[in-house]
C-alpha positions in Angstrom: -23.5 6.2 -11.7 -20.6 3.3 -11.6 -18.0 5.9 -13.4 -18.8 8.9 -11.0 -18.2 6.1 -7.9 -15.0 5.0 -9.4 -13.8 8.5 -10.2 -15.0 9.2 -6.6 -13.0 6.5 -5.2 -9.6 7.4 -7.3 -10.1 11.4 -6.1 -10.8 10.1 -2.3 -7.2 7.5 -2.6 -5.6 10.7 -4.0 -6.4 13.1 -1.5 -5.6 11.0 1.8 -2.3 9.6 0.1 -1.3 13.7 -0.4 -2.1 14.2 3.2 -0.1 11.0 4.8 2.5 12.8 2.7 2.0 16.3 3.4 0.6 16.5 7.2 0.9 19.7 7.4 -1.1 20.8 4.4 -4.4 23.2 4.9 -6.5 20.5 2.8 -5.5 18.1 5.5 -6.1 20.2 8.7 -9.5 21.1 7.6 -10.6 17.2 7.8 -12.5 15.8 10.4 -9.9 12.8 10.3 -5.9 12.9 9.2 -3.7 10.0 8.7 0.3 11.3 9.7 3.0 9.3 9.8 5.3 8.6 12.9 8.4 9.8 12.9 10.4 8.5 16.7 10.2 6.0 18.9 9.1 7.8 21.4 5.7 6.0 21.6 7.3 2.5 21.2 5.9 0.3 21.1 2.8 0.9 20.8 4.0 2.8 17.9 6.9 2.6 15.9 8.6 4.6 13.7 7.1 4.4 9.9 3.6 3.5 11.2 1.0 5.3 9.6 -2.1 6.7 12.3 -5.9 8.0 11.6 -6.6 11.1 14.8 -9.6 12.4 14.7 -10.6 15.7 16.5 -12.8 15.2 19.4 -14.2 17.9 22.1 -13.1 15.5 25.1 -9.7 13.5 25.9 -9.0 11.7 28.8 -6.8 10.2 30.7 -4.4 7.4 28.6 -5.4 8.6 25.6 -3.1 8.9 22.6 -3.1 12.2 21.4 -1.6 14.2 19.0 -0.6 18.1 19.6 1.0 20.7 17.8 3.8 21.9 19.3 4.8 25.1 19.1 3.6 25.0 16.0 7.0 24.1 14.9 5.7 20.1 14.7 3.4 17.7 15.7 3.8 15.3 18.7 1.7 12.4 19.6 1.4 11.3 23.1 -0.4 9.6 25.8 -2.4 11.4 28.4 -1.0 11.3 32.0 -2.9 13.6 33.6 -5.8 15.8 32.9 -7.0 18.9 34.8 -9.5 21.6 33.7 -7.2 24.0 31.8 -4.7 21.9 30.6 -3.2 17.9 30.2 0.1 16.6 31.0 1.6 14.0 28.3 4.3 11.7 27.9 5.5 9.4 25.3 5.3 5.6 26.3 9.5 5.3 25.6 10.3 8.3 27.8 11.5 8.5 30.7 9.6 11.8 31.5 6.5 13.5 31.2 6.7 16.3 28.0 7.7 19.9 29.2 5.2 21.8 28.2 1.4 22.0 29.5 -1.1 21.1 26.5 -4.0 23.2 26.1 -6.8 21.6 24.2 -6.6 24.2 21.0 -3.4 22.7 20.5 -4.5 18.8 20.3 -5.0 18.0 16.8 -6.8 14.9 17.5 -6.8 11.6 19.3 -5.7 8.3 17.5 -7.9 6.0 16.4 -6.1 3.9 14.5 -2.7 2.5 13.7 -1.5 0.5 10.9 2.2 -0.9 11.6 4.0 -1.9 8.1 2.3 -5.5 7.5 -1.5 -3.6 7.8 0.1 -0.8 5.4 1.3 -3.6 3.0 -2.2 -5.6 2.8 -3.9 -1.9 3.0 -1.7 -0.8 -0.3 -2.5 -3.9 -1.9 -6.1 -3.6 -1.6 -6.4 -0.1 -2.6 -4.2 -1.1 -5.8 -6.8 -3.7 -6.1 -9.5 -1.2 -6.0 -8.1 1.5 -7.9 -7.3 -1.2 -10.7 -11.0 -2.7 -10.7 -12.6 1.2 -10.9 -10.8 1.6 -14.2 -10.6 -1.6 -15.5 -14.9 -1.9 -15.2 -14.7 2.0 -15.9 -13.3 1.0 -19.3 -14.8 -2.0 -20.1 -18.5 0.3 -19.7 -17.4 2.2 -22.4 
């Protein structure tokens, strides 16, 4: 039972590392959470570039929520909501001067953040799962 938890563990560690690094993967859209990686400052500073988030897809937003929408299926875009009517939301990013261009309908919202982890959680996150990974083989082999 404590090998198939710590093979478990390494498959789990495996998968969600290939999805912060390929967000736009089918594996990845198909999971009730995703981690992405931001890429402007447009959200500054509540987040910054290079800090790693967990949405989650939910079946109501609301107003100031931080969301993230595909746009135009080009890319993804993750910003607060300003403004929510019954068809539609109006969003903005917390560094902009404006509101974003385009109406967001809800079948393009990926999910809403609920988590961030800026570079000193992502250090002491690394480390633990390095600390994990390492224990699961080390008591893996010492079993055997």
């Amino acid at each position: 039972m404590k090998k198939i938890l710590s093979i478990l563990i390494i498959i789990v560690i495996i998968i969600l590392s290939i999805c912060v690094i390929k967000n736009r993967n089918e594996l990845c859209e198909k999971l009730p959470i995703r981690f992405l990686i931001v890429k402007s400052y447009s959200m500054y500073p509540t987040l910054q570039k290079g800090d790693i988030i967990l949405i989650k897809k939910n079946n109501d937003y609301k107003k100031g929520d931080i969301i993230t929408y595909d746009y135009e299926s080009d890319y993804l875009v993750t910003h607060r909501i300003i403004e929510k009517n019954t068809n539609f939301f109006i969003t903005k990013g917390d560094n902009n001067n404006s509101e974003d261009d385009n109406f967001i309908q809800l079948d393009n919202i990926k999910g809403k953040v609920i988590l961030i982890l800026n570079r000193k959680n992502q250090i002491a996150i690394f480390l633990l799962i390095l600390f994990l990974v390492l224990f699961c083989l080390f008591k893996y082999n010492k079993e055997d």
